[in-house]
Backbone as ProteinMPNN parsed JSONL, in Angstrom:
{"seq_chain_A": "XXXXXXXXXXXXXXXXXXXXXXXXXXXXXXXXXXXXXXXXXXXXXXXXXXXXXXXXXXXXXXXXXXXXXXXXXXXXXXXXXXXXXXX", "coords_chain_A": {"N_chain_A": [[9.342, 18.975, 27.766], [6.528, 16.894, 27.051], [4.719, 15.473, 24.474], [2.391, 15.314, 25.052], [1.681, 17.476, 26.717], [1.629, 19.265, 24.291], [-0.037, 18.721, 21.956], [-3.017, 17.682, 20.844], [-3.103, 13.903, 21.893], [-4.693, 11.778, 21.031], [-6.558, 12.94, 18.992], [-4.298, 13.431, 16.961], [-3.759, 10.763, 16.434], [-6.322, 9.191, 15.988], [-6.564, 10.647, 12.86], [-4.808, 9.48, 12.361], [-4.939, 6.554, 11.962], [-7.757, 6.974, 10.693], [-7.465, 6.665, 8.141], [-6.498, 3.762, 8.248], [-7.365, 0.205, 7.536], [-11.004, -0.793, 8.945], [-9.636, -2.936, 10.386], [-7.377, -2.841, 11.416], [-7.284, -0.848, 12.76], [-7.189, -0.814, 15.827], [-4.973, -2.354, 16.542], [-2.906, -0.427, 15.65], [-3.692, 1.696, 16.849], [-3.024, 0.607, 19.271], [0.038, 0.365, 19.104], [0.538, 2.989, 18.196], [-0.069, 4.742, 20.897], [2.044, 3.287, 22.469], [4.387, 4.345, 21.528], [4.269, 7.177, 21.636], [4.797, 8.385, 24.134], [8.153, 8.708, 24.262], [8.081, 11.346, 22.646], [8.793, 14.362, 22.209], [7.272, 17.165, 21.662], [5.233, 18.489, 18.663], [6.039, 17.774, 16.408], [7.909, 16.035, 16.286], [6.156, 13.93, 16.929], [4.304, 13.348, 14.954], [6.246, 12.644, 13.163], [6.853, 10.045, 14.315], [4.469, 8.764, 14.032], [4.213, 8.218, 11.591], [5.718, 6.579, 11.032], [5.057, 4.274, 12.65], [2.783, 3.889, 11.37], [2.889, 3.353, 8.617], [3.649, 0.291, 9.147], [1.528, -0.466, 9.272], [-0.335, 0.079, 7.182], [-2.204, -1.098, 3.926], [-2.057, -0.777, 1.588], [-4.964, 0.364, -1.827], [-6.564, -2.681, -3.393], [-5.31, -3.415, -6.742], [-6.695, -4.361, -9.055], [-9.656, -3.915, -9.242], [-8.706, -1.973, -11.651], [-8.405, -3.056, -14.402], [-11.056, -3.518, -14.838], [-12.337, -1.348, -14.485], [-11.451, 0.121, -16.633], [-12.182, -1.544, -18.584], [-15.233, -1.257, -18.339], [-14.946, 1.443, -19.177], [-14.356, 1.325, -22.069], [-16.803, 0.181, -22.936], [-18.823, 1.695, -22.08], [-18.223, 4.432, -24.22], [-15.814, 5.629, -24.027], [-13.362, 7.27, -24.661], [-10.669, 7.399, -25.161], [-10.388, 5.017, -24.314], [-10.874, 3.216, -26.386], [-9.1, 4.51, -28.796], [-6.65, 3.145, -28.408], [-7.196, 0.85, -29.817], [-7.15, 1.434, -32.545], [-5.713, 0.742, -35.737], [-3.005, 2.221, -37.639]], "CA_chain_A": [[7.917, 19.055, 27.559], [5.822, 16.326, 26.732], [3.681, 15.713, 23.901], [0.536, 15.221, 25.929], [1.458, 19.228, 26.843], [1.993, 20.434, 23.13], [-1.482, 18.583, 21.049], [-3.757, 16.388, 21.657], [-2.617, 12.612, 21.414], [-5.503, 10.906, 20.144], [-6.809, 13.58, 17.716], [-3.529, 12.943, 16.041], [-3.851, 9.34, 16.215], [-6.921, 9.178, 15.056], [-6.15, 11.239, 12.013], [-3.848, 8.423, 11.701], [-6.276, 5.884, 12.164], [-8.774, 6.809, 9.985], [-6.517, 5.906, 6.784], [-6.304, 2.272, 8.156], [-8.91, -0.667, 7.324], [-10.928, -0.948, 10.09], [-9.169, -4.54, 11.345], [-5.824, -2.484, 11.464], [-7.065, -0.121, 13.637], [-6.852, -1.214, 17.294], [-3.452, -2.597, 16.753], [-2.252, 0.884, 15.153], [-3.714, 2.723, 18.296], [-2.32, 0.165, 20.667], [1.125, 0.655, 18.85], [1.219, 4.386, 18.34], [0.02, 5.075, 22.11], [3.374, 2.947, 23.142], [5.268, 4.881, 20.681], [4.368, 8.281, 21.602], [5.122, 8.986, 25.279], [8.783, 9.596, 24.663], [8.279, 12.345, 21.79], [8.894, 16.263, 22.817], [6.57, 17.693, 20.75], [4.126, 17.599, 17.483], [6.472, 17.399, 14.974], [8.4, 14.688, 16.526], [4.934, 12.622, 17.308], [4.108, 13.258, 14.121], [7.785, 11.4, 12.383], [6.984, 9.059, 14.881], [3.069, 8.136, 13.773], [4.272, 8.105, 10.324], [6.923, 5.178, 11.12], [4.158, 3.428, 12.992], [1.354, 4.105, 10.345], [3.505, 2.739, 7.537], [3.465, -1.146, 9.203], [-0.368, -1.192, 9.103], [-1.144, 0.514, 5.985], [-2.203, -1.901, 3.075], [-2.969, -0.022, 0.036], [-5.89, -1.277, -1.94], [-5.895, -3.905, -4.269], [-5.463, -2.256, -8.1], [-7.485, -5.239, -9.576], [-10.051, -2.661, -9.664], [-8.124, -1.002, -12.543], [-9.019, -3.742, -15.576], [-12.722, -3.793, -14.743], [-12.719, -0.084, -14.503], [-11.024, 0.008, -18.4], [-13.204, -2.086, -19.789], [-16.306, -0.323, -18.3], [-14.634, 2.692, -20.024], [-14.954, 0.738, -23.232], [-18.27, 0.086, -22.766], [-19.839, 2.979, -22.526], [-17.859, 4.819, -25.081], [-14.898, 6.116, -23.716], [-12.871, 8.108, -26.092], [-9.593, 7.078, -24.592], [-10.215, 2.957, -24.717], [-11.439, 3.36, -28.135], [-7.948, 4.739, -29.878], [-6.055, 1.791, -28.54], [-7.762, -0.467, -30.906], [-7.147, 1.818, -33.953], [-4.18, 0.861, -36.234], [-3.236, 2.732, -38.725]], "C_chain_A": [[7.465, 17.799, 26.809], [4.759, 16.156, 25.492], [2.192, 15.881, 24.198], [0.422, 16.722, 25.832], [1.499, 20.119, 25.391], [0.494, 19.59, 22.51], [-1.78, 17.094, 21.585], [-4.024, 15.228, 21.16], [-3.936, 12.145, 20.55], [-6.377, 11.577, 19.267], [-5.65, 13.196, 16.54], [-4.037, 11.222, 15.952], [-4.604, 8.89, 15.399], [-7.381, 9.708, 13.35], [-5.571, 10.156, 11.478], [-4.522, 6.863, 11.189], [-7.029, 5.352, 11.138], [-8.419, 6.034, 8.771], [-6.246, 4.201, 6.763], [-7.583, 1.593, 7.727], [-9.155, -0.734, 8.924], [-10.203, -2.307, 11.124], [-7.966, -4.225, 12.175], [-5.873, -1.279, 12.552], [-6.981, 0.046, 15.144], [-5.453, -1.626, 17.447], [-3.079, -1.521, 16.29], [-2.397, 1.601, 16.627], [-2.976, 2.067, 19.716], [-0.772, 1.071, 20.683], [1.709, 2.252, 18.594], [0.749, 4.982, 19.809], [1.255, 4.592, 22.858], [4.417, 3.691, 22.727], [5.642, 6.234, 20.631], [4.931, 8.666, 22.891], [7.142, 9.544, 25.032], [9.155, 10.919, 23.145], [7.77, 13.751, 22.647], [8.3, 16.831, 21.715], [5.71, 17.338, 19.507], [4.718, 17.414, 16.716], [7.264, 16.256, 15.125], [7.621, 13.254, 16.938], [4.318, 12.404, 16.001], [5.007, 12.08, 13.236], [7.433, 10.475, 12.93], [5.518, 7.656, 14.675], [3.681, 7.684, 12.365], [4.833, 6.573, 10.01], [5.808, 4.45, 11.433], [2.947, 2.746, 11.921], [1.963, 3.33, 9.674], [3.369, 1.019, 7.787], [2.5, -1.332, 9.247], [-1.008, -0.805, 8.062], [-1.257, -0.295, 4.529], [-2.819, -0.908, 1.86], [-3.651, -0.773, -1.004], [-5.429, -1.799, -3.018], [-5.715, -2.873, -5.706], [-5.608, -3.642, -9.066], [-8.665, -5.114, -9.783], [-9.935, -2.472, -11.441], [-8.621, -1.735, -14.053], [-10.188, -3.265, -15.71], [-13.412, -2.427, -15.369], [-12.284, 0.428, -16.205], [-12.534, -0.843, -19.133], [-14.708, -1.431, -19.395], [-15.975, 0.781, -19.004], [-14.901, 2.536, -21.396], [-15.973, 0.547, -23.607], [-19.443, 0.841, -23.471], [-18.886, 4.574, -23.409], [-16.511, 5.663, -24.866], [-13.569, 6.068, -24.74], [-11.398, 7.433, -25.926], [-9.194, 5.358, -24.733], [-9.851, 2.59, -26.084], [-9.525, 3.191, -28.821], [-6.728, 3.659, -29.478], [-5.921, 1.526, -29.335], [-7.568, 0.127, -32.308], [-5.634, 1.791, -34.638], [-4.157, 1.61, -38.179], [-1.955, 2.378, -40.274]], "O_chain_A": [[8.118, 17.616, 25.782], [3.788, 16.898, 25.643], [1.227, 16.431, 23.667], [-0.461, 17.302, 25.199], [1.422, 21.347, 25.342], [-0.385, 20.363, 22.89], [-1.316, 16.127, 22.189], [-4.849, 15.081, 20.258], [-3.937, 12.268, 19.325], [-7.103, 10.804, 18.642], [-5.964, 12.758, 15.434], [-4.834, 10.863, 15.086], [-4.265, 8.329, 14.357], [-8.343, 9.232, 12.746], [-5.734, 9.832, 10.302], [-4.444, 6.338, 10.079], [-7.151, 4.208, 10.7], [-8.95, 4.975, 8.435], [-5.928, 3.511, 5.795], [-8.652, 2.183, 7.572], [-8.334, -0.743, 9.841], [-10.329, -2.462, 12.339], [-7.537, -4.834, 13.155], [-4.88, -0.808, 13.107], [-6.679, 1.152, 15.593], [-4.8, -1.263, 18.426], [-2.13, -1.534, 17.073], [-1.472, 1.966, 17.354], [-2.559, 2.614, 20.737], [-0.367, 1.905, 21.492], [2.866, 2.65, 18.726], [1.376, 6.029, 19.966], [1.635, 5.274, 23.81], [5.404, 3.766, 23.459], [6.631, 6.701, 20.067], [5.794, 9.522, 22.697], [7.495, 10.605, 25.547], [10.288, 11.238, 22.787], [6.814, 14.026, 23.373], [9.016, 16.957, 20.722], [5.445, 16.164, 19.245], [4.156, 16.723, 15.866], [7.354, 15.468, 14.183], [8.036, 12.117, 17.159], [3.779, 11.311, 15.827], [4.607, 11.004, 12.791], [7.558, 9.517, 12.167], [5.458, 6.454, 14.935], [3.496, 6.487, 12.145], [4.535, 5.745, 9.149], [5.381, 3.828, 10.46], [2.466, 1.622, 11.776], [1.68, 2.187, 10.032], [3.028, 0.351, 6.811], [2.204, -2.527, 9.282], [-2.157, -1.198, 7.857], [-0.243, -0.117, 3.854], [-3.949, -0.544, 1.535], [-3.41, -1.945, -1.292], [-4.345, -1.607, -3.569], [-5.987, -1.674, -5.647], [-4.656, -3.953, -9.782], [-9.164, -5.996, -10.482], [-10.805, -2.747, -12.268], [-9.205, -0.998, -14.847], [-10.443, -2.567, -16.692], [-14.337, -2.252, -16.161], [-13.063, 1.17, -16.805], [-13.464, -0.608, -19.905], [-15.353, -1.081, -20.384], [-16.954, 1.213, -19.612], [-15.563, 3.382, -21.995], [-16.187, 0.746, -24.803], [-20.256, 0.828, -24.395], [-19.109, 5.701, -22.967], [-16.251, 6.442, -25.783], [-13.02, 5.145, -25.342], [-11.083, 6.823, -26.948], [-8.186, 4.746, -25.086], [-8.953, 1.96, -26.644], [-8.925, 2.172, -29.162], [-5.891, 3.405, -30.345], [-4.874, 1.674, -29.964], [-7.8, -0.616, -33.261], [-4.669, 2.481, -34.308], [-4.807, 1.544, -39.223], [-2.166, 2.882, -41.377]]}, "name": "protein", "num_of_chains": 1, "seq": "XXXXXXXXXXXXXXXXXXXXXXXXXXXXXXXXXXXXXXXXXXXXXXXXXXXXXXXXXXXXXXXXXXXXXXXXXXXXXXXXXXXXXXX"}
């Protein structure tokens, strides 16, 4: 049996998809439509998106994370604050 016959390919895909930036996502769908025809089922199209997914997924930057501290400082955040207190 076929995966085509057990769920439906590009609902998964796109599931998969969505999680990419959009630049990453035409090459993800090229590469998991080549990738799926020989999986027997959803749980083996599934292992098999996951492998795929993983070479296009960039997680974001965490340069963010300063900016977002010191805005915490800012505006009075209880947590920044006791850093700075030595005792």
């Amino acid at each position: 049996m076929s995966i085509t016959d057990d769920v439906a390919v590009e609902d998964l895909i796109s599931r998969f998809a969505g999680q990419l930036s959009p630049a990453d996502r035409e090459a993800f769908h090229r590469a998991a439509t080549a990738a799926l025809p020989d999986c027997a089922g959803e749980d083996a199209a599934y292992r098999e998106l996951v492998a795929v997914w993983r070479r296009y997924f960039r997680p974001p930057a965490l340069a963010a994370a300063p900016a977002q501290a010191a805005r915490g400082a800012a505006h009075g955040d209880r947590t920044a604050a006791v850093g700075s207190i030595s005792i």
